[in-house]
VEXKEVO-652221 format. One record per residue (C-alpha): x, z, y. Coordinates in steps of 0.02 Angstrom, whole numbers, plus 50000, padded with zeros to 5 digits. Layout:
N
XZY/...
END
This chain:
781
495154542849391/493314536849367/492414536949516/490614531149582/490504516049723/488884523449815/489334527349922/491374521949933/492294539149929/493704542850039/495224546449928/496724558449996/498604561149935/499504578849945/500984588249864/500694605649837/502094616049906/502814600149996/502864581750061/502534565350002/504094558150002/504034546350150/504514530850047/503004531649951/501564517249946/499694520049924/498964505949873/497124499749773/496404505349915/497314522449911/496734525249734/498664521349677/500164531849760/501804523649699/503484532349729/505054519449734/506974523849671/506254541749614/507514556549621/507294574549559/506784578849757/505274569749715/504744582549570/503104593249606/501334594949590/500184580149663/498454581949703/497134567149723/495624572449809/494004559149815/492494562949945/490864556949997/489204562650106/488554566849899/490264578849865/492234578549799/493294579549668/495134582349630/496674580549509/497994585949515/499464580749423/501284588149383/502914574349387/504414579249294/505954569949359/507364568849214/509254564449267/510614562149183/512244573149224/513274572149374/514864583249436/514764596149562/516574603149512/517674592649404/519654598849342/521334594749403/523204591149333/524094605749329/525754613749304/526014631349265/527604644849216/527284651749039/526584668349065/525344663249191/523414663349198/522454648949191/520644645149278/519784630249249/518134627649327/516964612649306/515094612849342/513794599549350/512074595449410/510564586349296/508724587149221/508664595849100/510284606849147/511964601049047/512744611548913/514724610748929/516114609048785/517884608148796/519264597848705/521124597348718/522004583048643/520284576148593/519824589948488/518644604148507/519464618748580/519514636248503/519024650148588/520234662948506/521554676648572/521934672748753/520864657848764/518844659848847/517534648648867/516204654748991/514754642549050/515914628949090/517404640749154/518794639149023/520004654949046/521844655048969/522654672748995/524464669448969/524904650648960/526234647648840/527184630948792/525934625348642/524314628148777/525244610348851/524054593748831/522644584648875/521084594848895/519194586748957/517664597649010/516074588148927/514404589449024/513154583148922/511044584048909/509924573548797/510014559748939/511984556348938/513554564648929/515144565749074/516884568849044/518184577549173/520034574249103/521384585749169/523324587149097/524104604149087/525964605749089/526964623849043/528564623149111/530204630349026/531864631449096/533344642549108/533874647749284/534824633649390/535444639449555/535664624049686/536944626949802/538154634349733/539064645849809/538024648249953/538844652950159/538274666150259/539044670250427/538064686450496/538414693750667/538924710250716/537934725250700/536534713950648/535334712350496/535864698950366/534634691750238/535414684650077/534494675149979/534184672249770/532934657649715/533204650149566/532334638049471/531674645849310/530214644849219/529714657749164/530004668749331/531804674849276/532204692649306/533574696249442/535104708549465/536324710249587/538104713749602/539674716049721/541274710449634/540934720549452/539694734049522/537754732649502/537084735449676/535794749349709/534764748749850/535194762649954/534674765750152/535724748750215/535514737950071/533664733949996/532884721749883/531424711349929/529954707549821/530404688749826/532334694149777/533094690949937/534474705249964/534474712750149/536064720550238/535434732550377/536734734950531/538054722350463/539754727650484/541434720150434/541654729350277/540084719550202/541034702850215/541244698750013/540584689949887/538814693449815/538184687549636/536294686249620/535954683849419/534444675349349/534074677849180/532374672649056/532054667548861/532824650648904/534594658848970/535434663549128/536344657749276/537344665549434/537354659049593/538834666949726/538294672349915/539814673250023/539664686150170/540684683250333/540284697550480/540674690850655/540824698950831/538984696650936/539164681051053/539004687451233/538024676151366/538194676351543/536994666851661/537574666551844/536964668951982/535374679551900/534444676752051/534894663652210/534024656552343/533884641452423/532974630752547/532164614452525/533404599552507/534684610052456/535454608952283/536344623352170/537424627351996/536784637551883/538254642751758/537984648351567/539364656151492/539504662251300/540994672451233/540954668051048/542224670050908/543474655950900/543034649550731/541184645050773/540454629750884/539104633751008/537754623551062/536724626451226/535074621751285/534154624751450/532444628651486/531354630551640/530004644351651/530194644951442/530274625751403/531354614351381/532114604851516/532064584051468/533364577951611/532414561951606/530864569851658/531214576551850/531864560751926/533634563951929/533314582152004/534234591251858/535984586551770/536684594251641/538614596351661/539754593151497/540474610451420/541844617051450/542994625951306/544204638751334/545154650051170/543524660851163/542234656051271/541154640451309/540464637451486/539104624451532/538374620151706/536334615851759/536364605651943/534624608352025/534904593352154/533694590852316/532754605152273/530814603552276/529574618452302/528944614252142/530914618552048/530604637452102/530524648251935/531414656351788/532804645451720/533304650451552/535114646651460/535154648551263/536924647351163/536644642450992/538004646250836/537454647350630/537814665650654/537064669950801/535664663150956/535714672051132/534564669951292/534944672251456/533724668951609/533944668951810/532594667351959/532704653352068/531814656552211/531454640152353/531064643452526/530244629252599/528584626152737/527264635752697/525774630952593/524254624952637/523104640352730/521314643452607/519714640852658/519274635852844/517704647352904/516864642053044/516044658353097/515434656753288/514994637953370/514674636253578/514454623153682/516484623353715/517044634253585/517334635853391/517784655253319/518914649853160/519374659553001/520644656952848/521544667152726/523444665052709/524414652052599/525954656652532/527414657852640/528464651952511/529854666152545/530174661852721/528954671952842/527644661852925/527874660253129/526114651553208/524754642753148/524164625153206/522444622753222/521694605253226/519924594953253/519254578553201/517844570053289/516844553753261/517844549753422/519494555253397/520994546253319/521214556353159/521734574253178/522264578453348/522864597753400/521494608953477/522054622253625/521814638853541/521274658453618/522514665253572/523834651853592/524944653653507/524174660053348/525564671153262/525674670853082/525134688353043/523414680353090/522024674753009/520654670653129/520804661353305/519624651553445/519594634153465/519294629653659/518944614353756/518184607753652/516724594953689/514844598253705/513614590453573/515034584853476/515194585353266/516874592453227/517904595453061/519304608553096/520844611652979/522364624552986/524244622152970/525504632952952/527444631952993/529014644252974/530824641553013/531174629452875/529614617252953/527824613952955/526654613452781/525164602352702/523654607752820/521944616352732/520584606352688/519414603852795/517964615352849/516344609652850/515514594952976/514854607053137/514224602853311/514414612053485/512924616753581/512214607153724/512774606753908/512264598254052/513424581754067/515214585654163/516074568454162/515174554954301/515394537654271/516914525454294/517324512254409/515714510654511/515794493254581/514424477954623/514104463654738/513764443354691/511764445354614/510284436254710/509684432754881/509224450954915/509944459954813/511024473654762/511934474654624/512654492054562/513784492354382/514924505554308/515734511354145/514594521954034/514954537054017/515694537853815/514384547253697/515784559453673/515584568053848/513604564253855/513574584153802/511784582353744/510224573753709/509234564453843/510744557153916/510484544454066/510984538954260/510574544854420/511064530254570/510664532754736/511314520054879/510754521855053/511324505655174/512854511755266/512564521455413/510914528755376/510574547055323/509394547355167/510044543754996/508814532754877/509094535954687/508434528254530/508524535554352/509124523154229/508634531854049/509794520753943/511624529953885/512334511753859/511554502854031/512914498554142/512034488154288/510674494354426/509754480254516/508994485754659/508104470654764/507224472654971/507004457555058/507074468055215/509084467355242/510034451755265/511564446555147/513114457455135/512244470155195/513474487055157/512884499855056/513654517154991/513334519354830/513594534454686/513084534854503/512794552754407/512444558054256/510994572254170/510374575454018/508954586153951/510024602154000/509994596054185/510934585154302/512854581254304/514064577054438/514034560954517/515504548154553/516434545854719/515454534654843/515984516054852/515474502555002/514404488054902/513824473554983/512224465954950/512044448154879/512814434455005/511484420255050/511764401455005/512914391555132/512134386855269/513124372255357/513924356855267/515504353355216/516384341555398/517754326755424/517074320555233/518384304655213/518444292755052/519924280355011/520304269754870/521604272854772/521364260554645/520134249754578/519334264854463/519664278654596/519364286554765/520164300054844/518864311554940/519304325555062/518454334955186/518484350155270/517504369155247/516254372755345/516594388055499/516434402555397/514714412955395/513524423855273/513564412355174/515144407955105/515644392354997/516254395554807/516594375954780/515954359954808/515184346654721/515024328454761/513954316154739/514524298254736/513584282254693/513594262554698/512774257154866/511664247354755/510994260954650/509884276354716/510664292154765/509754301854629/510624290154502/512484296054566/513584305654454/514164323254528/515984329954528/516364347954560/518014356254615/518594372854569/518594384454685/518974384054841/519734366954846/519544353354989/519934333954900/519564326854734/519974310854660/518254300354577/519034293654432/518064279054309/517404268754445/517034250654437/518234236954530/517844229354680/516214241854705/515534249854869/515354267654848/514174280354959/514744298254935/514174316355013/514954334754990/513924350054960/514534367854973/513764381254822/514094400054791/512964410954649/511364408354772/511284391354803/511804374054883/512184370555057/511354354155152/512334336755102/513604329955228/513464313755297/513714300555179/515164290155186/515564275855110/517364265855004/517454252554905/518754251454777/520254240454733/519814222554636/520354225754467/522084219954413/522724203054322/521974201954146/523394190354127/525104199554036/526644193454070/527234180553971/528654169753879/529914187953873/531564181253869/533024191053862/535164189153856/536104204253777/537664207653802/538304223853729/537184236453782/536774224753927/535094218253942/534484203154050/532514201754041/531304188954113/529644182354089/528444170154157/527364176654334/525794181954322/524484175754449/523074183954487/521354176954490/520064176354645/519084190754564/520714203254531/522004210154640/523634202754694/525094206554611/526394214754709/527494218254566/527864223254371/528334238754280/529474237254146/529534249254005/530764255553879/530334265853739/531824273253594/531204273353445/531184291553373/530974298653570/529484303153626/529924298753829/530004282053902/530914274154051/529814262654196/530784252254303/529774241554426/530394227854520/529384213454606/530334200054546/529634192154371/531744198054291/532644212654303/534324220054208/534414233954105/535684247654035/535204253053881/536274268653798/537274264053647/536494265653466/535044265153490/533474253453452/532264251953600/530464243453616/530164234353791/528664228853869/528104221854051/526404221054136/525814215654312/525704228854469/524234226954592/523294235654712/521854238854573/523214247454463/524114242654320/523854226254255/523894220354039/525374223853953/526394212553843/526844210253680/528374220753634/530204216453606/531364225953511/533134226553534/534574235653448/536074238553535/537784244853452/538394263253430/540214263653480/540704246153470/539964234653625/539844217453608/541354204653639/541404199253820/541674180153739/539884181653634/538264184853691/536294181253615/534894172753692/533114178153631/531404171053670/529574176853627/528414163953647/526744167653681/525974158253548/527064166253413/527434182653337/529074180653266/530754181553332/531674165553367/533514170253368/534854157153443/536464161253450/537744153453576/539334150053548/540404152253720/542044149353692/542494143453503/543444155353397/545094153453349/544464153853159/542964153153038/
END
């Protein structure tokens, strides 16, 4: 489309009565509008509309979308009794719209006599064998052409009857259905007879449209044979229906109603009366389905029939019976003649159900007016109801005390009393009756009391100890359970035993648990009654008992007397001394002070004893030292004034020297030991003996013998191997130990008395030297 360039027009796409398809392009700067994969949706009138500040134009243009055929409806194989009508339908879609043509066996098809051709729809009117073949619908326009292929079969057959003869066994007084289907084509036409009689329908014996021949009221002079006959173009057949009338099975279910309490089991007994020549089959059911034994965890057995000349009897065992087994159990008996049903009502008596809804309809300080509807009783009366409360402070539900108590079980409303002020509660219901107590109701919704002033005081009021001065007051807080309201705090007044006005100070904290209260004015253990209450912002509570509290004791005043020191050894000093006369200020413990009489006092080290004990020993000392040492008394306050000093000096320290050269003679178990002396230098303490020990290996205990000679003899128990080692005794303690021997000594066998060993360790060697002795020769080597 020609357009002028002054100015550049503005060019616009639309389709009248539609859309641009959105997968269409403009392009050329939107002089072009280019439509991808078109399809006949795209058809329609498009308009292109140019416009500038001088005027517009427009085009419009018409697109024509051509397809080529495609099926909407297509044919199918079919099969078809001569006689029958045939309607084939195909249709299909395309631009310009297809024209349609038939052919059967390749070749056109001829519309004449029962055969119609009708846009497509290709009518037969009554099939017959040479319609059989191959037939194709053609959909064709100038674009293409589309075939649909079907095959079309016309059956023909003379009547076969399978089974044949066919068994019926009716029952009793009941309808019997006999039935006649052949397989024919065409539909054959169908007689009955009765030995050589044609039957007639008549007011007990009718024909059915589908050929089926039905016996109204059977009785035993219908038992017979019965010949249905089939019969078309193609031939005939018979087929023989033989009638046998039985007597009605009769079922009995007992008991037809029973019932039982929970935990209890019961036998529920089917019994069918059938005739002798048939086999009966039972099944039970529970509230009308089927019981699957597997199913109720072992609840429910079924018991093996019993069969007797005309009856067979089968059992149901409801074990530990549930609430949840109460219902209708059904028994059905099963033959090829006949099907019976017989039910009975198991009813279960067990605790009641849970009550319904919990109502809270009334809330006090104290109180809680409750409401429920009834559960089911589950068919044993209910006796009382239960009623319950939960609390942030209770352990799980606990039993409530009840107006009126007991609640009866005709009732559905009670009070809940005693209960606690200011307090969130959940309440529940339970119900019980003479077989036991149900699931409780759910629980009502979160409520809380009202506020009342505070009726539980505080706990254990007690004190003392604190500072100079003081007066210390504690207790056990009251729990927030009985605070009964906001605004909860303490009220403790004291008033110095023997006086007449009472002094009290509020303590606003719910959790404090201490009062300090501090007057320089009264000297140490002054006694004080004392009482702690409780309020809130509904007004003041009651208070506790009165208790006698001291005031805080001063600091001793006097030191410690008769302060002695003597050395033990050279690393310690026993101290003792003795309390000082007792006063205000009593002593908790003391501490010492000790130092080396060439060091300042402020240097010492401190020891401190616990409680009130009168000695310690000063342990880690040095040898050969002068010590100056003072006692002090303490309590909580403070110190007491130093004692005199007094002065010890300890023990020299012992040999460095170990014993030496361990020799030792065994005999048996017998063990003499010796070693070299030890000698002490000028600087260390004299010895005045050794300590020998003996250690078994595998035992954790050892055994010290001491003697003051540089031998001794030992026993050692048999089997056994021991370690064995010697150091020096002195005045400054224990002195350096030696090197080890071991020695094993026999289990059960000792040693010959002609035979004994001589060992050595010499102290410049590690090893063993081992000489053996011969006493007396032996006899032989």
């Amino acid at each position: 489309m020609p357009l002028g360039n002054s100015p550049v027009p503005t060019i616009t796409w639309r389709k009248i009565n539609g859309n641009i398809p959105k997968k269409a392009r403009l392009r050329k700067s939107q002089a072009v509008l280019e439509i991808p994969n078109i399809q006949v949706d795209d058809s329609g009138t498009y308009e292109c509309k140019a416009e500038n500040p001088r005027g517009g134009t427009a085009f419009k243009g018409h697109l024509q979308v051509y397809t080529f055929p495609q099926w909407v409806r297509m044919i199918n194989d079919t099969q078809m009794d001569s006689g029958e009508r045939l309607q084939w339908e195909c249709k299909a879609t395309g631009r310009p719209r297809p024209t349609y043509r038939w052919l059967r066996n390749g070749l056109p098809l001829t519309t004449q006599g029962q055969t119609e051709v009708v846009n497509g729809d290709l009518t037969i009117y009554k099939v017959q064998q040479p319609d059989s073949g191959m037939y194709q619908c053609v959909a064709e326009n100038k674009y293409g052409s589309i075939y649909s292929s079907a095959e079309l079969r016309i059956l023909a057959s003379a009547p076969v009857f399978v089974p044949n003869p066919v068994r019926v066994i009716a029952t009793l007084g009941k309808d019997v259905s006999l039935e006649c289907k052949p397989r024919a084509s065409p539909k054959p036409r169908i007689t009955w007879k009765r030995g050589d009689r044609r039957l007639q329908p008549n007011k007990r014996i009718t024909l059915l449209r589908n050929n089926t021949l039905r016996i109204v009221n059977s009785s035993r002079a219908d038992e017979g044979n019965y010949v249905c006959r089939a019969e078309n173009q193609f031939g005939s057949a018979e087929m023989t229906a033989i009638l046998w009338v039985k007597e009605a099975m009769r079922l009995e279910l007992s008991p037809i109603r029973v019932e039982v309490t929970v935990g209890e089991s019961v036998v529920l007994s089917c019994k069918a009366t059938h005739d002798t020549s048939l086999d009966v089959a039972f099944q039970w059911f529970f509230n009308q389905r089927p019981i699957s034994f597997q199913q109720y965890g072992g609840h429910f057995e079924n018991i093996q029939t019993v069969r007797a000349r005309q009856s067979s009897t089968v059992d149901l065992m409801i074990r530990s019976i549930l609430l949840k087994h109460a219902g209708k159990y059904g028994c059905q008996a099963q033959t090829i003649a006949d099907s019976v049903f017989a039910e009975a009502e198991l009813l279960v008596r067990g605790p009641p159900g849970p009550p319904g809804v919990v109502i809270v309809e009334e809330i006090t300080d104290t109180t809680a007016t409750l409401s429920w509807t009834r559960g089911l009783d589950n068919h044993s009366p209910i006796t009382t109801y239960n009623l319950q409360a939960r609390s942030p402070f209770s352990l799980g539900w606990q039993t409530v005390k009840t107006d009126p108590d007991p609640v009866t079980g005709e009732m559905e409303a009670a009070i809940a009393v005693e209960l606690n002020p200011w307090v969130e509660y959940e309440f529940r219901v339970v119900a019980s009756n003479a077989i036991g107590t149900g699931d409780p109701s759910a629980p009502s919704r979160p409520v809380r009391t009202k506020e009342a002033v505070p009726s539980v005081a505080p706990a254990n009021v007690s004190g003392g100890n604190g500072r100079r001065h003081e007066l210390v007051i504690s207790w056990e807080p009251v729990s927030e359970e009985f605070q009964n309201g906001e605004g909860f705090g303490y009220i403790v007044a004291f008033r110095a035993n023997g006086t007449r006005g009472w002094k009290e100070k509020m303590v606003t904290s719910a959790d404090s648990t201490t009062y300090k209260y501090r007057d320089e004015t009264f000297p140490p253990l002054t006694p004080f009654e004392v009482k702690v209450g409780v309020y809130n912002n509904k007004g003041d509570g009651p208070f506790s008992p009165v208790v006698i509290i001291h005031s805080a004791e001063g600091e001793p005043k006097e030191a410690p007397t008769d302060v002695k020191a003597q050395s033990i050894s050279a690393s310690q000093i026993r101290v003792t001394w003795k309390p000082p006369n007792p006063g205000p200020g009593r002593p908790r413990g003391y501490e010492v002070s000790y130092w080396k009489d060439v060091e300042q006092e402020e240097s010492g080290r401190k020891q401190k004893t616990l409680k009130n004990e009168t000695s310690i020993v000063l342990t880690q000392l040095e040898g050969n030292s002068l010590y100056a040492i003072t006692v002090k008394g303490f309590n909580s306050i403070g110190q007491s004034p130093a004692s005199s000093s007094v002065t010890a000096r300890t023990k020299k320290d012992p040999p460095a020297q170990s014993p030496a050269n361990l020799m030792w003679i065994q005999e048996g178990n017998n063990v003499s030991l010796s070693w070299e002396p030890v000698k002490a230098k000028d600087n260390e303490s004299d010895v005045i003996g050794y300590l020998v020990s003996v250690i078994q290996e595998g035992r954790g205990h050892n055994q010290v013998t001491r003697t003051i000679n540089p031998s001794t003899m030992l026993s050692l128990p048999e089997g056994g191997t021991y370690m064995i080692e010697v150091r020096a005794l002195s005045e400054g303690g224990e002195g350096a130990v030696s090197s080890q021997v071991r020695i094993v000594t026999s289990s059960g066998v000792r040693a010959k008395s002609n035979q004994s060993s001589v060992h050595s360790r010499p102290q410049s060697f590690t090893l063993t030297a081992l000489l053996l002795v011969l006493l007396v020769p032996s006899a032989s080597w």
